[in-house]
C-alpha positions in Angstrom: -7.4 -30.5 21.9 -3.6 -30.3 21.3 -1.9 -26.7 21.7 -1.9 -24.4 19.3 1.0 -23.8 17.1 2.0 -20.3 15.8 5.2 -19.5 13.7 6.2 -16.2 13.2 8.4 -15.3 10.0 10.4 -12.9 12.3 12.1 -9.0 11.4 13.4 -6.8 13.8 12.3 -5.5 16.3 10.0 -8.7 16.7 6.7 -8.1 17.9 5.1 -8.3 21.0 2.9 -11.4 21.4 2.5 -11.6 25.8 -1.6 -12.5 25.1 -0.3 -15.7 24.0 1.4 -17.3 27.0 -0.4 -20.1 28.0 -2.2 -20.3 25.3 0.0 -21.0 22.1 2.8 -22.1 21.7 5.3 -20.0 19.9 7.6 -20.9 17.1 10.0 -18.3 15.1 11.4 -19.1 11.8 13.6 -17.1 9.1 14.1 -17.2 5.4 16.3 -20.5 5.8 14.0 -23.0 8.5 10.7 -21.6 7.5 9.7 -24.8 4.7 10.9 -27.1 7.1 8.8 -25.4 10.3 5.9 -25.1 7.9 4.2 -28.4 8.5 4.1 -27.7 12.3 2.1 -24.7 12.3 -1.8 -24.0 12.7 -1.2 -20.2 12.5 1.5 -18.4 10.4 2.2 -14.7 11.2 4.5 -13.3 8.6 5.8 -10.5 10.5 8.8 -10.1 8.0 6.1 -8.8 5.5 9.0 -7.5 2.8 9.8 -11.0 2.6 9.1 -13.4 -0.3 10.0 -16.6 2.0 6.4 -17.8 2.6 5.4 -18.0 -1.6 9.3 -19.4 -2.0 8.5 -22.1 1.3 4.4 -23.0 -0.1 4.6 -25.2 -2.5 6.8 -27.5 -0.7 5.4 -31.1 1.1 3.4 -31.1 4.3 0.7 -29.8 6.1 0.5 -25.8 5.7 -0.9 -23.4 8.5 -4.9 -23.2 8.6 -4.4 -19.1 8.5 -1.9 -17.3 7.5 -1.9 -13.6 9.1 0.4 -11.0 7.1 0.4 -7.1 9.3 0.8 -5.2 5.7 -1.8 -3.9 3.3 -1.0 -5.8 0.4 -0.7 -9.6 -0.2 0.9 -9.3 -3.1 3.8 -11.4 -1.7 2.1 -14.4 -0.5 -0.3 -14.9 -3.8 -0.8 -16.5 -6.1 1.1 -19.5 -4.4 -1.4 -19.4 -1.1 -4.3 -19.5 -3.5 -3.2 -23.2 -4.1 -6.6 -24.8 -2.7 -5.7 -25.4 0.1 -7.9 -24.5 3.3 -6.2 -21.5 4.3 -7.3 -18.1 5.1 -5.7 -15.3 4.2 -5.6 -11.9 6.8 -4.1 -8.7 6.3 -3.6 -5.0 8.3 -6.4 -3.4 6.6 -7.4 -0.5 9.1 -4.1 0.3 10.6 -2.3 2.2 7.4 -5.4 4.1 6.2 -5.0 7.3 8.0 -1.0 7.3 8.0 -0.7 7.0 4.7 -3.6 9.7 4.1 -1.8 12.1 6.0 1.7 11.2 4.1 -0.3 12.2 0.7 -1.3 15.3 2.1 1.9 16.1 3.3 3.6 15.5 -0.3 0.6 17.6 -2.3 0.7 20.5 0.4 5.0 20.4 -0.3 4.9 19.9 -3.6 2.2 23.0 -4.0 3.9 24.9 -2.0 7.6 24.5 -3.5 8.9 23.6 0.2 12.3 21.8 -1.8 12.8 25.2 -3.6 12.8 26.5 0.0 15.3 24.4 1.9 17.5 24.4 -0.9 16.8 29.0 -1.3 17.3 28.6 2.4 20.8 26.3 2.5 22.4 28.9 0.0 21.2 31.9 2.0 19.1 33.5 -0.8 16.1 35.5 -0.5 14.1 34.8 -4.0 10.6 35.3 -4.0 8.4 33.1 -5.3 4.2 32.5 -5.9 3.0 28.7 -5.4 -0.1 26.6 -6.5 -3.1 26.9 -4.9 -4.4 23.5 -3.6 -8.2 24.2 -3.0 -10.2 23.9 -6.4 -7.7 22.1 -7.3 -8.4 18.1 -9.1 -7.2 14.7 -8.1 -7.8 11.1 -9.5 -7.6 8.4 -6.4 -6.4 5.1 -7.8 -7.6 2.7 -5.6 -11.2 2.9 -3.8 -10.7 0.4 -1.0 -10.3 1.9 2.9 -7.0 3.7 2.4 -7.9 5.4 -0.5 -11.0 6.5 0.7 -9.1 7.8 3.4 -6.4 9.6 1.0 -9.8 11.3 -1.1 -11.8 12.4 2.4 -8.6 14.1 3.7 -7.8 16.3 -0.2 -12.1 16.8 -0.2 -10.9 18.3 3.3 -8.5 20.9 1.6 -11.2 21.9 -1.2 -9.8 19.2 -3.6 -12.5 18.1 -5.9 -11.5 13.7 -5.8 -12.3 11.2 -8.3 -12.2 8.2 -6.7 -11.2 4.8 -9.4 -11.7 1.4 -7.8 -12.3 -1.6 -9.9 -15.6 -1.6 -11.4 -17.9 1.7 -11.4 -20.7 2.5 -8.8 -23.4 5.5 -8.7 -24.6 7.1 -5.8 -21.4 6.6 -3.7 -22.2 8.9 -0.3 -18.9 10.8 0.2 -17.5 11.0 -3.7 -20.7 11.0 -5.7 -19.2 7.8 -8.0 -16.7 5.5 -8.1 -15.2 5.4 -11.5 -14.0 2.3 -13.3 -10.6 1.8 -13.6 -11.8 1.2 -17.7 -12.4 5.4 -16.8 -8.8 6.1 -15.8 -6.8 7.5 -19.1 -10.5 9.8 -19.4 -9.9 11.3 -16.2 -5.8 11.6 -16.1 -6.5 15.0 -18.7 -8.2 16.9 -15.5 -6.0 16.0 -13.0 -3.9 18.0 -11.1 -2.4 14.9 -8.6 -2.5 11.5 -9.7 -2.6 9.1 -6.5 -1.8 5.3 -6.7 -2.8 2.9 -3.7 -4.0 0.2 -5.9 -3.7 -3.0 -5.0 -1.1 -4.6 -6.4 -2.6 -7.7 -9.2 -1.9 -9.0 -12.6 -4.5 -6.4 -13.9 -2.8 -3.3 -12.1 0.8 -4.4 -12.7 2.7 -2.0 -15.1 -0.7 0.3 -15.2 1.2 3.8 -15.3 2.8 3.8 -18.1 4.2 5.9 -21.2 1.0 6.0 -21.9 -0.9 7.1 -18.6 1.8 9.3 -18.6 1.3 10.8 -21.8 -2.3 11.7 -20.8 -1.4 13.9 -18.0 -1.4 17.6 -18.5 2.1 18.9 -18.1 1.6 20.7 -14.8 0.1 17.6 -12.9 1.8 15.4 -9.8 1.7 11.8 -9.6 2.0 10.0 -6.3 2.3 6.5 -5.7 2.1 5.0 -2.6 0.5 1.5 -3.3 3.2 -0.9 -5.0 6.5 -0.3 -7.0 5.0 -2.7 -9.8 2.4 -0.2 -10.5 4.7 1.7 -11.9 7.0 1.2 -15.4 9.7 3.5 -13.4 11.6 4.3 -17.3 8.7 5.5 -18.5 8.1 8.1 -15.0 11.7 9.3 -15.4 11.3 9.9 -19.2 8.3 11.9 -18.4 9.6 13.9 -15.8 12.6 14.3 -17.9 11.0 15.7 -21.0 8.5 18.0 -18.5 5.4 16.0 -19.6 4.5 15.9 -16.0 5.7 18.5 -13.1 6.9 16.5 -10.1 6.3 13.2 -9.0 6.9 11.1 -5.2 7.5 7.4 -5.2 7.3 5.9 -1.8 7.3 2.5 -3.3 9.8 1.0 -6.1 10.1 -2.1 -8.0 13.7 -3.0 -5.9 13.4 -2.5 -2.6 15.8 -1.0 -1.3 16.1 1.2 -3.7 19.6 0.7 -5.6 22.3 3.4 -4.4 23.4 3.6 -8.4 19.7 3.8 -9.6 19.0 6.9 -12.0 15.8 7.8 -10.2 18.1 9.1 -7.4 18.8 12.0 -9.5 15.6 12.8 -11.6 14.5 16.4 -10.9 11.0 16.6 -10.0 11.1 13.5 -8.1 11.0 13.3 -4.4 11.7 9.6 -2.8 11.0 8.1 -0.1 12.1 4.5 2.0 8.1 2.6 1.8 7.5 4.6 4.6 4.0 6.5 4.0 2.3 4.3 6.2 4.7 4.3 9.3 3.9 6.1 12.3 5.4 6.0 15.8 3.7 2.5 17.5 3.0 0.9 13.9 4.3 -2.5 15.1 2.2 -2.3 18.4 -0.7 -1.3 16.3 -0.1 -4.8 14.2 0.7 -6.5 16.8 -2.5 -5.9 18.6 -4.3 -6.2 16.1 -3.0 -9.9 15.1 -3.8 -10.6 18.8 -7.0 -9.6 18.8 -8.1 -11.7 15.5 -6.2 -14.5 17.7 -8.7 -14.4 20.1 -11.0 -14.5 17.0 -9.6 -18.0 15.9 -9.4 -19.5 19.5 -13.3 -18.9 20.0 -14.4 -19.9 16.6 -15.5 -17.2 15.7 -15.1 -15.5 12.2 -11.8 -13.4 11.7 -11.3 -9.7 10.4 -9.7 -8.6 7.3 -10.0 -12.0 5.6 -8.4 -11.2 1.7 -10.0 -13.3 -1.0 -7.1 -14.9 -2.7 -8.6 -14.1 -6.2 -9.1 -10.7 -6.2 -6.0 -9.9 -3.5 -7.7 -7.9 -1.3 -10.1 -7.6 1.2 -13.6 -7.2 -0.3 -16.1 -4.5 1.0 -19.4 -5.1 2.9 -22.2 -4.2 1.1 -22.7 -1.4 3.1 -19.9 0.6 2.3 -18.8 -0.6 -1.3 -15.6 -0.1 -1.9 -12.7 -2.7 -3.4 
């Protein structure tokens, strides 16, 4: 049986692959040699992740890797070109963001609540001005996105008394932690109660553009949205118009339809909205986390035996077991 071949679409820092020595041999590519390193490869691990070089590279002549590993949650940048036919499985991160990027939410709805912007910037120009802030327990939130991470995001608001609707993309009854799942056909119905609108969706041709004037418009005028799945979920004019003419209160965008986000871009300066670098999800050890976690689905694919997190190139996402339904 001849060696096996793994190419890595490399970003710094690169990660740390020691299991395989011996074992694989290890090939490393960028945005200019990866189509012609393609056809070597049995395993493709797209550690560059931001990068749209693997659906650019695809379609092109050869043979293409038998699995294609990506350490992000989304596969959003590999599809729809991978879902080509050909024999290749798709695997993603899914485990190693959920609690992060939980925590991140809370963080934003507990500062946001609480005015803590108000209080650096009191606090920078020396004044003492007392002020009363919004109480988060009894408070609502609608949870775009019932798959592991926002599962995560609703168990850690239930945790602060906030009552969650959870939206995934069909409905389901009898759902042990949030009672029911609501269809995403449910969302404008449910924007009216909220109080913090959270996006992880993931990204497809059905979610793309979903908040909207529209979505917006059916908000009550003191809620927060907070997106954290995909810029493309959101039509960013229509946020800043809505922000601008107080239709909404505040919003956080740790994602954006450029990336990076444009030094001259108008959302810099939109009051209300608190931005961050795609960084919700990143803790200190991510890339070890990934890393392992690639290794250890390696050792998966050297035995023959099935592999984790294997995203069905239709839908774009991992589906649930039937045990725990969620999508």
């Amino acid at each position: 049986m001849s060696e096996t071949c793994v190419l890595v679409l490399d970003a710094e820092p690169l990660p740390r692959l020691d299991r395989l020595a011996g074992r694989a041999r290890v090939m490393h590519a960028d945005e200019k040699t990866l189509a012609a390193q393609l056809p070597e490869a049995d395993v493709l691990l797209v550690w560059d992740f931001l990068s749209d070089a693997v659906r650019e590279a695809w379609p092109g002549d050869g043979q293409r890797p038998r699995w294609v590993h990506t350490p992000s949650a989304g596969v959003d940048r590999l599809l729809p070109e991978l879902a080509d036919g050909r024999e290749t499985v798709i695997t993603n991160a899914r485990g190693v963001f959920d609690r992060p990027i939980a925590e991140y939410v809370l963080g934003l709805v507990l500062a946001m609540a609480k005015d803590f912007r108000g209080t650096w910037e009191l606090q920078r120009q020396r004044r003492w001005r007392h002020r009363e802030t919004f109480r988060v327990g009894g408070s609502r939130a609608t949870v775009v996105g019932s798959g592991p991470i926002g599962r995560e995001i609703g168990r850690a608001l239930l945790a602060l008394g906030v009552k969650v609707d959870l939206v995934g993309r069909t409905a389901r009854e009898g759902d042990p932690e949030f009672g029911r799942v609501h269809s995403t056909a449910s969302l404008p119905g449910l924007l009216g109660e909220a109080d913090w609108v959270v996006c992880v969706a993931p990204l497809t041709q059905e979610s793309t553009g979903m908040f909207d004037a529209g979505m917006f418009a059916r908000m009550k005028p003191g809620a927060h949205f907070v997106n954290v799945g995909r810029g493309a979920h959101v039509v960013e004019d229509d946020l800043m118009d809505a922000l601008l003419k107080h239709r909404i209160k505040g919003a956080a965008l740790d994602v954006f339809a450029e990336e990076p986000l444009p030094a001259d871009s108008k959302l810099w300066d939109v009051p209300g909205l608190l931005i961050s670098p795609h960084m919700s999800g990143d803790t200190v050890g991510w890339r070890d986390d990934l890393a392992e976690q690639f290794l250890d689905n390696f050792d998966r694919w050297e035995a023959g035996e099935p592999l984790l997190n294997v995203v069905d190139k239709h839908l774009g996402y991992v589906p649930s077991a039937p045990a725990a339904p969620t999508d």
